[in-house]
C-alpha positions as CSV (number, residue, x, y, z in Angstrom):
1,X,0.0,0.0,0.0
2,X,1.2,3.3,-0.9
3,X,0.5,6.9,-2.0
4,X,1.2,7.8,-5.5
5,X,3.6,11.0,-5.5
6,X,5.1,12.2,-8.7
7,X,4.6,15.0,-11.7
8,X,1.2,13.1,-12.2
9,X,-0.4,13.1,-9.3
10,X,1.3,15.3,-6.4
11,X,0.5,14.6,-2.6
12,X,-1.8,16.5,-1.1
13,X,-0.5,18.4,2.4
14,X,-3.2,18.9,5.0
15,X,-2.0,21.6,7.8
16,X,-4.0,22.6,10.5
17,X,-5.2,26.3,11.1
18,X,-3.3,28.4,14.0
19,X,-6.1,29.3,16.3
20,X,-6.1,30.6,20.1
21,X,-6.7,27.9,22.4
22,X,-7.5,28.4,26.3
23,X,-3.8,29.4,27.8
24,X,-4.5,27.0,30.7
25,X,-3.5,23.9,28.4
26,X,-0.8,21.7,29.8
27,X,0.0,20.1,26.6
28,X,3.4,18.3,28.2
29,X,1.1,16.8,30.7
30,X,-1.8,15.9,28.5
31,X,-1.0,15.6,25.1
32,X,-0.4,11.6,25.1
33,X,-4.0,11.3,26.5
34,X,-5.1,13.3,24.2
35,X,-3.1,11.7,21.1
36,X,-4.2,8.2,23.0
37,X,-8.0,9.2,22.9
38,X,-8.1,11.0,19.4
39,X,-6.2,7.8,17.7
40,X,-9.0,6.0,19.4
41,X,-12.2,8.1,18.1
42,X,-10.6,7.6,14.3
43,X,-10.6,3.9,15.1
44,X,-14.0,4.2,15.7
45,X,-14.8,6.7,12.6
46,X,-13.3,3.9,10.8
47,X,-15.7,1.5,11.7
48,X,-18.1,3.8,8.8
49,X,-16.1,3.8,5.9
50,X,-18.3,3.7,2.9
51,X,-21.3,4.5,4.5
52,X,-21.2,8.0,5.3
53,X,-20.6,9.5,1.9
54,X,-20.7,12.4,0.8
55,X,-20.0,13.2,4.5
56,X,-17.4,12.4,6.8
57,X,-16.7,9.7,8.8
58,X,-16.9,10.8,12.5
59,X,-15.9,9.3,16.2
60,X,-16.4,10.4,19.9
61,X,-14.7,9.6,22.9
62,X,-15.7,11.0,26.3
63,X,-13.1,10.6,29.2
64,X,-14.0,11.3,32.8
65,X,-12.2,14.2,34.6
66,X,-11.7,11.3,37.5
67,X,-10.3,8.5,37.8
68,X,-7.3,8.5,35.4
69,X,-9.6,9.5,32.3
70,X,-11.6,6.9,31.8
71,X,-13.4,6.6,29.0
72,X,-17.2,6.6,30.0
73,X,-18.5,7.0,26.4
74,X,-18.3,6.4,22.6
75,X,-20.0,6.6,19.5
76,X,-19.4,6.8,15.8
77,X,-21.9,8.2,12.9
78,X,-23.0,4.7,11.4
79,X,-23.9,6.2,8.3
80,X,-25.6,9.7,7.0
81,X,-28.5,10.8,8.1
82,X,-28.0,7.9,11.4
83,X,-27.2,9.5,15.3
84,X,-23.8,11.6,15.2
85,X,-21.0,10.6,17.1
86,X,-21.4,12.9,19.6
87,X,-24.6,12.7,20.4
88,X,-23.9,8.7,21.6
89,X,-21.1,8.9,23.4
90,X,-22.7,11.8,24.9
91,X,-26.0,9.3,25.4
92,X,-23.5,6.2,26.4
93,X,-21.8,8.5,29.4
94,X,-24.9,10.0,30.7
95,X,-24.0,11.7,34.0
96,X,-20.5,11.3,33.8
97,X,-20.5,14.2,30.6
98,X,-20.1,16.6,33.4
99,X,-16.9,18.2,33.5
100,X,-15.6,15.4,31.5
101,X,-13.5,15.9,27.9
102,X,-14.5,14.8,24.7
103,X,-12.1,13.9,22.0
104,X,-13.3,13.9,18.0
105,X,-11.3,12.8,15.1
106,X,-13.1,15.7,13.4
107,X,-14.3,19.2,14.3
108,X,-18.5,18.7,13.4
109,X,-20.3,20.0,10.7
110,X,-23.0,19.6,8.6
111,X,-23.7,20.9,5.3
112,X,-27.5,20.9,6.5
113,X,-27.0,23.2,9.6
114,X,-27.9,20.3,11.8
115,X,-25.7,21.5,15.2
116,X,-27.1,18.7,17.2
117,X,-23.1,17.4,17.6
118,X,-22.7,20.4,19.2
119,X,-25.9,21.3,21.5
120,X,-25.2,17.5,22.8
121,X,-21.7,18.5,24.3
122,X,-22.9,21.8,25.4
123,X,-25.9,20.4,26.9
124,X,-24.1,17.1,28.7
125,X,-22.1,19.9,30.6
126,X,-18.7,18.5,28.8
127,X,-16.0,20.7,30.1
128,X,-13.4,20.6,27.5
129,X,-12.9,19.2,23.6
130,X,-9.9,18.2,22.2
131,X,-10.5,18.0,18.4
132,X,-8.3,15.9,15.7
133,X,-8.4,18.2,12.8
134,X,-10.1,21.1,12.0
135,X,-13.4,20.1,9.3
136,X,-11.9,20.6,5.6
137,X,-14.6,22.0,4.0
138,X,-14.0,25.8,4.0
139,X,-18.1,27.1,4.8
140,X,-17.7,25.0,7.7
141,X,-14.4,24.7,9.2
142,X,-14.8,26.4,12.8
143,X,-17.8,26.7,12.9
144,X,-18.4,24.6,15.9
145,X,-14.8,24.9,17.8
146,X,-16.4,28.7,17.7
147,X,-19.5,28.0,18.6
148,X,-18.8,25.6,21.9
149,X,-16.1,28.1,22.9
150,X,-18.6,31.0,22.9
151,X,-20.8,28.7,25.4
152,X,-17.3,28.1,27.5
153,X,-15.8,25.1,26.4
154,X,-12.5,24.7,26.1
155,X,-11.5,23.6,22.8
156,X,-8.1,22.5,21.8
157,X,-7.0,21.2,18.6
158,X,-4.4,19.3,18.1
159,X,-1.0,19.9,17.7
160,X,-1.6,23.4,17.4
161,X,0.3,24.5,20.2
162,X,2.9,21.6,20.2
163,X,4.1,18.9,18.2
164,X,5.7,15.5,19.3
165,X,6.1,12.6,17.6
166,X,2.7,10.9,19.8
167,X,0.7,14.0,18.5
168,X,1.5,13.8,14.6
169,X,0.9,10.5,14.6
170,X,-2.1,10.7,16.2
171,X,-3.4,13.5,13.7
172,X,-1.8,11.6,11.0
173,X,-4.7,9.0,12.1
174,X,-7.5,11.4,11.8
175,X,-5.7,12.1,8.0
176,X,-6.2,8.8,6.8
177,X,-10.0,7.8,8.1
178,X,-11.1,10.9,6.2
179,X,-8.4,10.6,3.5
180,X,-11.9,10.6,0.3
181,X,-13.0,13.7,1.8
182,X,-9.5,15.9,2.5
183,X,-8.6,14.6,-1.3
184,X,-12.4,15.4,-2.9
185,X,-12.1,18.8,-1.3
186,X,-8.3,20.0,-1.8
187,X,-8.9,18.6,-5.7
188,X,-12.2,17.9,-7.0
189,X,-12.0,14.4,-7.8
190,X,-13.1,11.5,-5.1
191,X,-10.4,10.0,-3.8
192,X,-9.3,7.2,-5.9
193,X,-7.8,3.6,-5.3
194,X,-6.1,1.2,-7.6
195,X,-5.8,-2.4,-6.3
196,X,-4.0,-5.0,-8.8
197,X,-2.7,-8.5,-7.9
198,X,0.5,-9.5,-9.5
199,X,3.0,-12.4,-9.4
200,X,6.4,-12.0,-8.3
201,X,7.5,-11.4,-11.9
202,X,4.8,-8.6,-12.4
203,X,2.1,-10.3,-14.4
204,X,-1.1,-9.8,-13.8
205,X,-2.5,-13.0,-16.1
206,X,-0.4,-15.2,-18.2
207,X,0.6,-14.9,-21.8
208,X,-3.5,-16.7,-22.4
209,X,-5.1,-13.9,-20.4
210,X,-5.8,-16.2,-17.9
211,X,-5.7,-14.7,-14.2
212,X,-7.7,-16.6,-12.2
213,X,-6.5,-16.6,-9.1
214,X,-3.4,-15.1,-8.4
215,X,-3.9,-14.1,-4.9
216,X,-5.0,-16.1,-2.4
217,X,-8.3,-16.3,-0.6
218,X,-7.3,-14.1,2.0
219,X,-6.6,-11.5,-0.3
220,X,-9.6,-11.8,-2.2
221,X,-11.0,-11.3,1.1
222,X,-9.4,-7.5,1.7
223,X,-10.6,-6.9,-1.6
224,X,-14.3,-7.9,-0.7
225,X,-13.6,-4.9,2.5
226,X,-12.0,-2.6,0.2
227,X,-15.3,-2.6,-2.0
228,X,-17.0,-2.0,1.0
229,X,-15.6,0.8,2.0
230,X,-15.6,2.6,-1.3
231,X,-18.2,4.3,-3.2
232,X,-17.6,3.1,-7.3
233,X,-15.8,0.0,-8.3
234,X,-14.0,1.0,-11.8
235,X,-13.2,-1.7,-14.5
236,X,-12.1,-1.5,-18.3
237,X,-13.9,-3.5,-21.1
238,X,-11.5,-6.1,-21.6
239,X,-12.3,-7.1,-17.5
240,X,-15.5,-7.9,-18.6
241,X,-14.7,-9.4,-21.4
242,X,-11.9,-11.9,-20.1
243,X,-13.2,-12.0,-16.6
244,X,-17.1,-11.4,-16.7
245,X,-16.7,-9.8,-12.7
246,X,-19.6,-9.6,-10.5
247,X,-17.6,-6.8,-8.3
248,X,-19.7,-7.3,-5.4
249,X,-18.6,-7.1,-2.0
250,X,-19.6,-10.7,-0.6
251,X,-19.5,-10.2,3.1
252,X,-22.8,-9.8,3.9
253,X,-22.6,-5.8,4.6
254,X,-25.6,-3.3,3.6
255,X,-23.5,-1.2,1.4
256,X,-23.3,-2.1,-2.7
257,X,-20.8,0.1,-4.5
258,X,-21.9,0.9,-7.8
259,X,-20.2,-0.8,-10.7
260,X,-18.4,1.4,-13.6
261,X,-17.3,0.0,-16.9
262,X,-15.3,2.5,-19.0
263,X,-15.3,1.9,-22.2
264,X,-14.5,3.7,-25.6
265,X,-16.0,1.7,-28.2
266,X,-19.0,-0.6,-26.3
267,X,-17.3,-3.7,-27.4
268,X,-18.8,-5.3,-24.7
269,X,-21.0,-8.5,-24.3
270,X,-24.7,-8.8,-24.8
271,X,-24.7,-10.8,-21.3
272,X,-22.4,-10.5,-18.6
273,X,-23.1,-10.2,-14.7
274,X,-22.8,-6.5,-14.9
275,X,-25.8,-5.7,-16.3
276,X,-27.5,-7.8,-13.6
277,X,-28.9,-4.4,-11.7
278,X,-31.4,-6.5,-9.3
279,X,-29.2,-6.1,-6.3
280,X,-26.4,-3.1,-7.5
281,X,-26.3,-0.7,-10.2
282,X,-23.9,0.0,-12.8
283,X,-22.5,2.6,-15.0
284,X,-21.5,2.4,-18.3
285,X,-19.4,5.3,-19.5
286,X,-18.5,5.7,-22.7
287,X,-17.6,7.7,-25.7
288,X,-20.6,9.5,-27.4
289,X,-21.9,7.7,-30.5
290,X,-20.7,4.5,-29.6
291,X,-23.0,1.8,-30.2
292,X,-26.5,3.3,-30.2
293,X,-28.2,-0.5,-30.4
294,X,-25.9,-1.8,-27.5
295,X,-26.5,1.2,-25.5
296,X,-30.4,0.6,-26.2
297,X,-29.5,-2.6,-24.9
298,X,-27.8,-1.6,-21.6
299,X,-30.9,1.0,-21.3
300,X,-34.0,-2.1,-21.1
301,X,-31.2,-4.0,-18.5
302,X,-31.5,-1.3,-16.3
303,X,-27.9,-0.1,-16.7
304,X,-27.1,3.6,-16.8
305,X,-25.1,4.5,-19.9
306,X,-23.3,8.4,-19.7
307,X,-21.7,9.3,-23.0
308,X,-18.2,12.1,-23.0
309,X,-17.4,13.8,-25.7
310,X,-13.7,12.0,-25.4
311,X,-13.6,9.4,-22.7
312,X,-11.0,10.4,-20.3
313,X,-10.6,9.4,-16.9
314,X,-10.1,13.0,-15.1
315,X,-13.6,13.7,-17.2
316,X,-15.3,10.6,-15.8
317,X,-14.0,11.5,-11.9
318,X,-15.4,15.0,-12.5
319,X,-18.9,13.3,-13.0
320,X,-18.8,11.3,-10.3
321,X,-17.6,14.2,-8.1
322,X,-20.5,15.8,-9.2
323,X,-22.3,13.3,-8.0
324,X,-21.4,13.5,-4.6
325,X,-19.2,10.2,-4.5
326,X,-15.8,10.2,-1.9
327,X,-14.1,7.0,-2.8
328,X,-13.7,5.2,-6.0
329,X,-12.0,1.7,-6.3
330,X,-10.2,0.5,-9.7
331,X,-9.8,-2.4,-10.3
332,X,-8.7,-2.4,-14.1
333,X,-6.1,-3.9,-16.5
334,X,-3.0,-2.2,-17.3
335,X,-4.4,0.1,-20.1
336,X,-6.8,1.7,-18.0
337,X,-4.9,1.9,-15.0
338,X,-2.2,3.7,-17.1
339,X,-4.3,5.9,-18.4
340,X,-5.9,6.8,-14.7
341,X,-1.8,7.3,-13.6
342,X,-1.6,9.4,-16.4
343,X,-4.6,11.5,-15.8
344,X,-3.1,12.4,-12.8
345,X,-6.2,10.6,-10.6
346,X,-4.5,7.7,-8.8
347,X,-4.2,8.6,-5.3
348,X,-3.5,5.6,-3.6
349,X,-1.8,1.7,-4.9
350,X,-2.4,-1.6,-3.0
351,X,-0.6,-4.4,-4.7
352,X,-0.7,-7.9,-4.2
353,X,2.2,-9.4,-5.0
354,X,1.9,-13.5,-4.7
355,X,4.9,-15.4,-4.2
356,X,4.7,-16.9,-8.2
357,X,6.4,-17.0,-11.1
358,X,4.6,-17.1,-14.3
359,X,6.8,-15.8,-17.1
360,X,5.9,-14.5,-20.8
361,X,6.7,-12.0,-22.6
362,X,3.6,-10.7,-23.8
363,X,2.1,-11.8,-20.1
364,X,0.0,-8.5,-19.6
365,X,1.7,-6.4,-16.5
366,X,-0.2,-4.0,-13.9
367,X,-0.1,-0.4,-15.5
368,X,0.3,-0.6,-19.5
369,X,2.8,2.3,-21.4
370,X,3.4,5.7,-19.8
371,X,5.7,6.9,-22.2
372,X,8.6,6.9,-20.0
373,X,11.7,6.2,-20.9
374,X,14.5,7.0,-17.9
375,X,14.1,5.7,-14.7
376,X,15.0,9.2,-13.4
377,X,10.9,9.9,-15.0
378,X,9.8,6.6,-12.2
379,X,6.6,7.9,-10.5
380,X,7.8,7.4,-6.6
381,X,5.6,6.0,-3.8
382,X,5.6,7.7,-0.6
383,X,3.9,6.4,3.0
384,X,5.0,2.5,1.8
385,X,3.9,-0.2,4.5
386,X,4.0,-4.0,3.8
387,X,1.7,-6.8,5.1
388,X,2.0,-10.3,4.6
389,X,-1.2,-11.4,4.5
C-alpha cells in the first residue's frame, strides 16, 4: 500500500489552522491522553467507511475528569443521516459528561445546519474538547470549535500549540480515516484507489489472459472490504470481457458500491453479470456515439449509460464528483490503469504481490505504457507499508 507521489499526481498536504486555544492547556502533561483518545475516536470513525458518503466519517470519545480519564463513552456516525457521534457517546456517558473531555477525530459539521453534535456537548455539561483536525470543507471549518467556545468550552486542537512525535501520529490518524473527503475537497476528484494482484514477476494474467486466481483467498477477502468501504468499483472493457466480474462485495454488509465499466468503443457482451442491476447498479461510461443498439440494450437491463465527448478518466472522476461520490475503487487492467496514472487521478496503490512466477513475454503487467523512458521519469511512492497477509 502506498500513496502515489510524482509529476502526475502530487501529494496532497493537509496543515491545521493556527487558532487561540484556552492558555491553561498543559499540553506536556496531556497531550499523550489526548493523542491516546483522538487515535482512538478515528478507530471508531473507521468502523463507517463507505457508508457516510458524501459526509465524513466521525468518532467520539468521552473521558471522565476522574479516575485517570476513563473513558465513560463512545459513539461513531453509522452512516448519514444515522445518530452523530457525539450525540452517543454523549447518550453512552450520561452523568459522567459533566466536566468530562470529549475527543473527535473531526471538528462537526453539517452541510445541513444540523448542530445537534454540538448542543449535545454543550448540553451534557462536557467541560473541555480536544478536536483531531479542523473540518476541511472551507463554509464550515470552525464553525463549531467557535460556537462551543462562545458557550465556555474549552476547545483544543491538536498539535496546534505543540508537536511531538505521539501528537503527529495521532493527527496523521484522523488524516487517513477521512483521506476521500480531505482529497475530494483540496482537488475535486473522489479519492481514488487502484488495487491489482501480481505475481512475483509482475504479471497480472499469463501470456493466455488467464488470471484466475493469483492471490490467495485471503486476499480476495481485503478486496471484498475494500469494495465495502468505497463508493464506485471501476473496470475496463477487456475485465469484462476476459473475466465477466460480479464486483460485489460478498461479506454480507448493507452497502453495494456501484459498478463502472469505461469503455470507448461498447465492445462489450450482450450478457455478462454487470448488467445484472437487481441487487447493485452500474454505470457504463463511454464515448458519445458508440454503439446506439448496445446502448439501447444496456438501457432495457437497467444499466445507466453516460456518454463524454472523449472518454478520459479526469472527465469521468469529474462526474462522479459531481455526483457526490468520496471514494472510487479500480480495479482495471493495465491500459486503463495507465491511463488513470496518467490523468493524474491515482491517489492511492495496493498491490498484491503473490509469491509466483509465471513468465511471458507478452504476459499482460499492472499499468500498460506511460511513455517513459528514464528511470530518473519513475513515478515514486511515498507512506510504503508492507503486510503479509
Amino acid at each position: 500500500m502506498a500513496h502515489l507521489l510524482g509529476g502526475l499526481a502530487a501529494p496532497f498536504l493537509c496543515k491545521s489552522i493556527s487558532a487561540s486555544s484556552s492558555s491553561n492547556y498543559n499540553y506536556t502533561s496531556a497531550s499523550s491522553f489526548d493523542s491516546l483518545y483522538i487515535k482512538r475516536a478515528a478507530e471508531l470513525a473507521d468502523k463507517s467507511a463507505g457508508f457516510t458518503a458524501p459526509h465524513p466519517n466521525f468518532g467520539c470519545v468521552i473521558a471522565a475528569p476522574n479516575g485517570g480519564g476513563t473513558v465513560v463513552g463512545e459513539g461513531y456516525l453509522y452512516a448519514e443521516g444515522t445518530i452523530p457521534a457525539e450525540v452517543q457517546a454523549v447518550e453512552a456517558a450520561g452523568e459522567q459528561c459533566r466536566g468530562a473531555t470529549a475527543y473527535l477525530n473531526m471538528e462537526p459539521g453539517d452541510c445541513h445546519c444540523d448542530n445537534s453534535a454540538v448542543y449535545a456537548l454543550i448540553k451534557a455539561e462536557i467541560s473541555r474538547v480536544v478536536v483531531g483536525i479542523r473540518h476541511p470543507l472551507q463554509h464550515l471549518r470552525g464553525n463549531a470549535i467557535h460556537a462551543l467556545r462562545s458557550e465556555g468550552l474549552q476547545v483544543d486542537v491538536l498539535g496546534e500549540d505543540a508537536q511531538n512525535k505521539t501528537i503527529e501520529d495521532a493527527i496523521k490518524s484522523c488524516l487517513l480515516v477521512n483521506a476521500p473527503l480531505l482529497y475530494r475537497a483540496a482537488c475535486q476528484v473522489p479519492f481514488s484507489v487502484l488495487k491489482y494482484a501480481m505475481t512475483l514477476d509482475g504479471k497480472i494474467a499469463a501470456s493466455s489472459g488467464h488470471a484466475s486466481w493469483i492471490s490467495s483467498k485471503k486476499s480476495r477477502t481485503r478486496v471484498f472490504e475494500m469494495r465495502g468501504r468505497s463508493d464506485a468499483v471501476i473496470v475496463g472493457g477487456n475485465t469484462v470481457r476476459k473475466d465477466n466480474p460480479r464486483l460485489t462485495v460478498r461479506h454480507g454488509g448493507d452497502h453495494l458500491p456501484r459498478r463502472i465499466v469505461l469503455s470507448q468503443t461498447l465492445d462489450l457482451p450482450e450478457e455478462a453479470h454487470l448488467w445484472n442491476v437487481s441487487e447493485v447498479p452500474t454505470i457504463v461510461a463511454t464515448q458519445r456515439g458508440a454503439r446506439r443498439s448496445f446502448q439501447r440494450l444496456l438501457a432495457s437491463k437497467g444499466v445507466e449509460v453516460v456518454e463524454f465527448d472523449i472518454l478520459d478518466p479526469r472527465d469521468v472522476m469529474g462526474y462522479l464528483y459531481d455526483r457526490g461520490y468520496l471514494s472510487v475503487l479500480w480495479e482495471c487492467g493495465g491500459t486503463l490503469a495507465a491511463s488513470a496514472i496518467s490523468s493524474g487521478v491515482i491517489h492511492k496503490v495496493h498491490a498484491f504481490v503473490a509469491p509466483k512466477i509465471i513468465g511471458g513475454k507478452n504476459a499482460p503487467s499492472p499499468v500498460g505504457e506511460l511513455g517513459m523512458v528514464e528511470m530518473t521519469q519513475a513515478l515514486e511512492l511515498i507512506d510504503v507499508c508492507y503486510e503479509q497477509v
